[in-house]
DSSP file (Angstrom, degrees, kcal/mol; ACC not computed):
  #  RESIDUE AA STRUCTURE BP1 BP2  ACC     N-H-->O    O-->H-N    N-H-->O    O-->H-N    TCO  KAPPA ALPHA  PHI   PSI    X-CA   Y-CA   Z-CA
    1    1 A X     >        0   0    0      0, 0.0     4,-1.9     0, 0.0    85,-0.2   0.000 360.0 360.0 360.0 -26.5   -9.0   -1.9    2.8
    2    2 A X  H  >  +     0   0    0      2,-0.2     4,-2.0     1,-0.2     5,-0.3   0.937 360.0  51.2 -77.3 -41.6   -8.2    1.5    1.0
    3    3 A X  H  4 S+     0   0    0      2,-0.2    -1,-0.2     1,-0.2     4,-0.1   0.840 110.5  51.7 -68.1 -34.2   -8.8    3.5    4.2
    4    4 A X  H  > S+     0   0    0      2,-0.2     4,-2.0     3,-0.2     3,-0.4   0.955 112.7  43.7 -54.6 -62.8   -6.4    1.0    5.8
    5    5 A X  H  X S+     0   0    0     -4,-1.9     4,-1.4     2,-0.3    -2,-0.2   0.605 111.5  54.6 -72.8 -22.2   -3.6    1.6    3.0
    6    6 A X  H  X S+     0   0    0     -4,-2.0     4,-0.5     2,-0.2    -1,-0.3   0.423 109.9  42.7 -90.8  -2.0   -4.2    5.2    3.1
    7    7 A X  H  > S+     0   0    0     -3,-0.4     4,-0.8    -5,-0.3    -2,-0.3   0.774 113.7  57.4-112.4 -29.2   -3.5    5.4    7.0
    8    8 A X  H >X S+     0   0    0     -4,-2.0     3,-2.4     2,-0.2     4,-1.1   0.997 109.4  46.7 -35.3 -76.0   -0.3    2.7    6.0
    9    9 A X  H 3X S+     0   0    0     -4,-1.4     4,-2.3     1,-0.3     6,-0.2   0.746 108.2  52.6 -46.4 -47.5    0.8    5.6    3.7
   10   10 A X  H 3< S+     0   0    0     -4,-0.5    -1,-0.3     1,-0.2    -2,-0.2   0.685 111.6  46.6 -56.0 -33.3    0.4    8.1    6.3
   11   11 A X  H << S+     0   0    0     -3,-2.4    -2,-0.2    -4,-0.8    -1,-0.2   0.728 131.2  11.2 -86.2 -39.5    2.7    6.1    8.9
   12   12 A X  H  < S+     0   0    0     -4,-1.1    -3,-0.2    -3,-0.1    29,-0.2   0.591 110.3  72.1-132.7 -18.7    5.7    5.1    6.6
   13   13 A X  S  < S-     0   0    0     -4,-2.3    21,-0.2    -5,-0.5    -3,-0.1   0.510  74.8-147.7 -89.4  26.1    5.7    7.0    3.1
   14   14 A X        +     0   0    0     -5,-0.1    20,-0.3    23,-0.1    -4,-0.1   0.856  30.1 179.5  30.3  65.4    6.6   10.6    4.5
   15   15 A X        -     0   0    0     -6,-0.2    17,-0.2    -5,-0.2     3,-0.1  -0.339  38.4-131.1 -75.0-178.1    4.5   12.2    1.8
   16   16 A X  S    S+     0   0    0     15,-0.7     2,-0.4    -2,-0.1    16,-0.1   0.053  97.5  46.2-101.3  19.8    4.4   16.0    1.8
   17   17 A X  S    S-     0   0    0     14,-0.2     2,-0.2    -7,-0.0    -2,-0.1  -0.923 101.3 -98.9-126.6 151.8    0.5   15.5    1.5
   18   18 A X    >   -     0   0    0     -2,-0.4     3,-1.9     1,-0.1   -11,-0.1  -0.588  36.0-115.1 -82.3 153.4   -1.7   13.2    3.5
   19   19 A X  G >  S+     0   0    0    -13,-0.3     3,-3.5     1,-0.2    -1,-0.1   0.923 110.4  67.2 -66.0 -43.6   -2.6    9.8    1.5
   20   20 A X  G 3  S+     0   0    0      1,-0.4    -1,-0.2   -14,-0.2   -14,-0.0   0.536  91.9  56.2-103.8  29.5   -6.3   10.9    1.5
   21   21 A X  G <  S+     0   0    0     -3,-1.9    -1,-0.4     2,-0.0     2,-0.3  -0.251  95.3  91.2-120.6  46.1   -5.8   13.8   -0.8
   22   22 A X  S <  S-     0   0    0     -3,-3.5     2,-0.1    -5,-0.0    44,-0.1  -0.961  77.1-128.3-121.2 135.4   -4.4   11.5   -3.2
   23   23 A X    >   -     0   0    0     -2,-0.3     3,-1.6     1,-0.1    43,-0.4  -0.453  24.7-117.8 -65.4 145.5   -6.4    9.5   -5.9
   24   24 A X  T 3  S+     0   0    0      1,-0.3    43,-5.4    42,-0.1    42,-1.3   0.569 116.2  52.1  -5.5 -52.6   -6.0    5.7   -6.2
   25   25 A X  T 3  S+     0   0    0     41,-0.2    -1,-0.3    40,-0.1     3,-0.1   0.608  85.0 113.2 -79.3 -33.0   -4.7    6.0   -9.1
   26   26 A X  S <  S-     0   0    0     -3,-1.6     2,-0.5     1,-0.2    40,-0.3  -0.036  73.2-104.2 -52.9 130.2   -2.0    8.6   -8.4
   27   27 A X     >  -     0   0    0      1,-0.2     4,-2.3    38,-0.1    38,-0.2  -0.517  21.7-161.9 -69.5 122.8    1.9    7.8   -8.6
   28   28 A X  T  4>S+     0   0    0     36,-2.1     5,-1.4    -2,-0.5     4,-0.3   0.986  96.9  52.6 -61.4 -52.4    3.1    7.5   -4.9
   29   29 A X  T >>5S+     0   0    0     35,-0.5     3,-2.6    34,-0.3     4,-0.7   0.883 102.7  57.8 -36.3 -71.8    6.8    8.1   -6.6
   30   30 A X  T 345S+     0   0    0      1,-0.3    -1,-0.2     2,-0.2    -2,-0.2   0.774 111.4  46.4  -7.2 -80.6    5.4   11.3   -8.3
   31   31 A X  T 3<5S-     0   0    0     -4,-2.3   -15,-0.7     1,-0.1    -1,-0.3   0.106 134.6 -67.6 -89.0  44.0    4.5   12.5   -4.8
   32   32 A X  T <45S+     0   0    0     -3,-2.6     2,-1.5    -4,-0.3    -2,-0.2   0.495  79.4 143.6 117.8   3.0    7.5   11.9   -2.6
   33   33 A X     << -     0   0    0     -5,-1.4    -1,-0.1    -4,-0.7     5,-0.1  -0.494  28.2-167.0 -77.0  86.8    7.7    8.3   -2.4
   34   34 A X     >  -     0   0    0     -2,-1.5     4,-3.4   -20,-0.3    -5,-0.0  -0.238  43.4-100.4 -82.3-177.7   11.3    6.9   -2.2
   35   35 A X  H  > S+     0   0    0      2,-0.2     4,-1.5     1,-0.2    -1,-0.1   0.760 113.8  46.4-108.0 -43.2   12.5    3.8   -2.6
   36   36 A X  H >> S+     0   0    0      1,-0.2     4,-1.9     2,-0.2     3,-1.1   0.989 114.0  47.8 -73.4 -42.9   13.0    3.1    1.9
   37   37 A X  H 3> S+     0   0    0      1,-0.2     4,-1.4     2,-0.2    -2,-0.2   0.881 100.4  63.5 -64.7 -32.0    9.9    4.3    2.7
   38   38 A X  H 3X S+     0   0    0     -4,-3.4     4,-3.8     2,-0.2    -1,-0.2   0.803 113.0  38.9 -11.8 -54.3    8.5    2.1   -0.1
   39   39 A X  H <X S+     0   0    0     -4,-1.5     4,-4.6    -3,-1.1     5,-0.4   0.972 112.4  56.6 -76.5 -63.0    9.9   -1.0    2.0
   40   40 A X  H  X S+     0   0    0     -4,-1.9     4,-2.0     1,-0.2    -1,-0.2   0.859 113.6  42.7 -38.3 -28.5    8.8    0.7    5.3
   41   41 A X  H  < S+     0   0    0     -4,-1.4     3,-0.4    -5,-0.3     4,-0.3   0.970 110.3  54.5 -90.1 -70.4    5.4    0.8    3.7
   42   42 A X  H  X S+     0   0    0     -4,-3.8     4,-0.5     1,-0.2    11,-0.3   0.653 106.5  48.1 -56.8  -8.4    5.6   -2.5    2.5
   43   43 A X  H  X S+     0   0    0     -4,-4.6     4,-2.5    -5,-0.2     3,-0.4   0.845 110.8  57.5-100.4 -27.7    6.5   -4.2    6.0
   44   44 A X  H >< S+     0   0    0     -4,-2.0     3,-2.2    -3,-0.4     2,-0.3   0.826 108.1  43.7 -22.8-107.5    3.3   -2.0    7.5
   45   45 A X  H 3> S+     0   0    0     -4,-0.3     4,-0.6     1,-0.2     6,-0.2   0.281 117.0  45.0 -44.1 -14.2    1.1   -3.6    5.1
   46   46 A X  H 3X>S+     0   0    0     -4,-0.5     4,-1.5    -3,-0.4     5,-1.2   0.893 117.2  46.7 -51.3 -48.4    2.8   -7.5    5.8
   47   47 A X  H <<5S+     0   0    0     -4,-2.5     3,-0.2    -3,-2.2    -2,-0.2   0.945 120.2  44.4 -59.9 -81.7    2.6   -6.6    9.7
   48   48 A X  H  45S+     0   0    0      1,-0.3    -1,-0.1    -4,-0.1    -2,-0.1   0.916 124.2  30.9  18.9-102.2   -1.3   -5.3    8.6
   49   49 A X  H  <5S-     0   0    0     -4,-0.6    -1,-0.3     1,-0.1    -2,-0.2   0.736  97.6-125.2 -59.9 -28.0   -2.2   -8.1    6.6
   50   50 A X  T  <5 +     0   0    0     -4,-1.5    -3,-0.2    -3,-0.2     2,-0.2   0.896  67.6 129.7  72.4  22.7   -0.5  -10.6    7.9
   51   51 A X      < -     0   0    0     -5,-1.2     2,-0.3    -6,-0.2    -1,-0.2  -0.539  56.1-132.7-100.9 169.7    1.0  -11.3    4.6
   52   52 A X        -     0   0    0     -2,-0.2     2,-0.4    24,-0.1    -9,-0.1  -0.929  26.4-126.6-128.4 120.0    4.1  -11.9    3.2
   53   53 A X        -     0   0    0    -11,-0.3     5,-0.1    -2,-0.3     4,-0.1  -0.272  30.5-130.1 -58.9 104.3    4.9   -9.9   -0.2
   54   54 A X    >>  -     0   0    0     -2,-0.4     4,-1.9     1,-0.1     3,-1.5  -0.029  17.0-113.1 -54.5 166.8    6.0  -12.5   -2.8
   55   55 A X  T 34 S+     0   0    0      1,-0.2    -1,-0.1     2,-0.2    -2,-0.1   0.823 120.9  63.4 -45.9 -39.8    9.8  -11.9   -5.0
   56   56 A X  T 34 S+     0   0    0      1,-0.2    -1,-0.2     3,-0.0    -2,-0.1   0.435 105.1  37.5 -26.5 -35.6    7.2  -11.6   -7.9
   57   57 A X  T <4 S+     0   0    0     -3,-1.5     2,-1.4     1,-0.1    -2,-0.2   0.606  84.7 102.6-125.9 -22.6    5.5   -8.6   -6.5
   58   58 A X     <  +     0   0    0     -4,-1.9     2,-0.3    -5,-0.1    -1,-0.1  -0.484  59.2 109.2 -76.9  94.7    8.7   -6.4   -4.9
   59   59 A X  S    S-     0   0    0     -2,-1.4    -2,-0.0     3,-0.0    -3,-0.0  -0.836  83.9-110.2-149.9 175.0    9.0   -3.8   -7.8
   60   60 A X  S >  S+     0   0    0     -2,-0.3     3,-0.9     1,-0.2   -31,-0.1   0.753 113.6  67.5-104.2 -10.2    8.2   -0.5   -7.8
   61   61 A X  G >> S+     0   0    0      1,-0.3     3,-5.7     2,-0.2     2,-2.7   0.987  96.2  54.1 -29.7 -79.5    5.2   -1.0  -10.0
   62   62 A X  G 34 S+     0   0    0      1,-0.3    -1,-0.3    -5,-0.2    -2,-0.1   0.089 119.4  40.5 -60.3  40.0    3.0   -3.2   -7.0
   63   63 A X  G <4 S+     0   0    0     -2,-2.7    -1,-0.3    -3,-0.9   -34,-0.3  -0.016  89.9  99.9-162.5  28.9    3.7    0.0   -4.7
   64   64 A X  T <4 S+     0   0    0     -3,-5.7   -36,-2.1   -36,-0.1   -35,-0.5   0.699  91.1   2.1 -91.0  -5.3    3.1    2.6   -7.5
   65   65 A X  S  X S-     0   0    0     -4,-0.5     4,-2.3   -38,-0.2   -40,-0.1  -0.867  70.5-106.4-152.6 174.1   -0.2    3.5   -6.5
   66   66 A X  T  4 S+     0   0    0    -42,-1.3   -41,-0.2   -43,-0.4   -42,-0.1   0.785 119.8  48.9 -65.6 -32.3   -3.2    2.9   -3.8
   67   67 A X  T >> S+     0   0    0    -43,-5.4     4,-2.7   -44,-0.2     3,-1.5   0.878 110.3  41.5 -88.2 -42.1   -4.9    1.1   -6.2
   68   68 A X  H 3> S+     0   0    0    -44,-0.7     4,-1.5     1,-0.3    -1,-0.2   0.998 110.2  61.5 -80.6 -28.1   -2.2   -1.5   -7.7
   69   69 A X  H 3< S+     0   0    0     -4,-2.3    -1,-0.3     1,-0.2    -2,-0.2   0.349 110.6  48.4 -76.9  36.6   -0.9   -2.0   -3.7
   70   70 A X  H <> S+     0   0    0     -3,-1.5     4,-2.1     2,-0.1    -1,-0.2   0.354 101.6  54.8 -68.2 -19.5   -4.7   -3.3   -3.5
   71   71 A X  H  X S+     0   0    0     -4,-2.7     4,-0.6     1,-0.2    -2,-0.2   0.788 105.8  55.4 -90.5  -9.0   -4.7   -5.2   -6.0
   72   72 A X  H  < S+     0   0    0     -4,-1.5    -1,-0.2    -5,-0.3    -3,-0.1   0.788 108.6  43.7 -55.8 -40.9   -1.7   -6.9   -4.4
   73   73 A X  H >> S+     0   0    0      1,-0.2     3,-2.2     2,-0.2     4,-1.1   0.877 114.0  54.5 -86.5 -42.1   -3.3   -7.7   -1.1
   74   74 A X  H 3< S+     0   0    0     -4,-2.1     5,-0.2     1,-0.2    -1,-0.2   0.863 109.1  42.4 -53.6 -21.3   -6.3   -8.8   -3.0
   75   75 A X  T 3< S+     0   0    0     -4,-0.6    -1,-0.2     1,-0.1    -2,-0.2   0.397 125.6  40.6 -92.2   8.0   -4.4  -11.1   -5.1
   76   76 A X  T <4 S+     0   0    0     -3,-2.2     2,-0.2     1,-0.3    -3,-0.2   0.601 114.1  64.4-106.9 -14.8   -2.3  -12.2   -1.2
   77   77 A X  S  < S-     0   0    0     -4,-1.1    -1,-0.3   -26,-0.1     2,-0.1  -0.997  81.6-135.7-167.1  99.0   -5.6  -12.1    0.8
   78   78 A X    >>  -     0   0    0     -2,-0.2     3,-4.3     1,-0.2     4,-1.1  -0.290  35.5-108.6 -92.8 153.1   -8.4  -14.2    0.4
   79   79 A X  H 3> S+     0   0    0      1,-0.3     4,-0.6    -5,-0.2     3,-0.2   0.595 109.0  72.0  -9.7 -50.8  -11.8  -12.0    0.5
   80   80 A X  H 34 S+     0   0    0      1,-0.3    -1,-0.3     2,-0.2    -2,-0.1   0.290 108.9  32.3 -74.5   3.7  -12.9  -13.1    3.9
   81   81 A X  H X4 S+     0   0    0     -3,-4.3     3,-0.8    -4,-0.1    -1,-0.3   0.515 105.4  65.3-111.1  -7.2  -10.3  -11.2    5.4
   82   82 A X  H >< S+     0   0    0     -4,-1.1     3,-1.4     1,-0.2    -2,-0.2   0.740  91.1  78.0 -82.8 -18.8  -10.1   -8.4    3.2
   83   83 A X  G >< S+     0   0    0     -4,-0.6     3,-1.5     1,-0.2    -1,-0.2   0.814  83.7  58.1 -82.8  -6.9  -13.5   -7.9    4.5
   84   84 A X  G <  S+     0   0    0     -3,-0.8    -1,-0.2     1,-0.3    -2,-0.1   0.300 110.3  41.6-102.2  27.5  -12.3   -6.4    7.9
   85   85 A X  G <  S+     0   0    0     -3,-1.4    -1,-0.3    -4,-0.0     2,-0.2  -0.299  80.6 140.2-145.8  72.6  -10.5   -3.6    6.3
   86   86 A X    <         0   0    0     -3,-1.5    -3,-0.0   -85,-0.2   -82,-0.0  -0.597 360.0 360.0 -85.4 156.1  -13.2   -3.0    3.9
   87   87 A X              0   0    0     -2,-0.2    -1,-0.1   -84,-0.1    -3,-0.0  -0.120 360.0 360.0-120.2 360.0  -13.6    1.2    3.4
């Protein structure tokens, strides 16, 4: 899933670095993320996933990192699909 969300990142956040010299943990804002690509990124990863981002979860928080938008599509997405974008 991560390698999935770092090739997401690569497609819609116009970083000035590539997603997989960033850590998990690392603020996407911090490095170049504004506030459209944010959305661009977050209809990837519906389109992706095949999810839909609840009202609950559109903040800039659930898209502040690699790691908290996984822990958004794990909490959207039940295991048995998460396993075919496992990294």
């Amino acid at each position: 899933m991560i390698s999935t969300i770092r090739k997401l990142i690569d497609e819609h956040g116009r970083l000035s670095v590539p997603a997989s010299a960033l850590e998990e943990s690392q603020d996407l804002y911090e490095t170049g993320l504004t506030s459209f690509a944010a959305v661009q990124l977050m209809l990837g990863l519906e389109d992706t996933f095949d999810i839909e981002f609840p009202e609950r979860m559109l903040n800039r928080r659930s898209f502040a990192s690699i790691a908290s938008i996984a822990a958004c599509l794990s909490e959207l997405t039940p295991d048995i699909e998460l396993k075919k974008y496992a990294s």
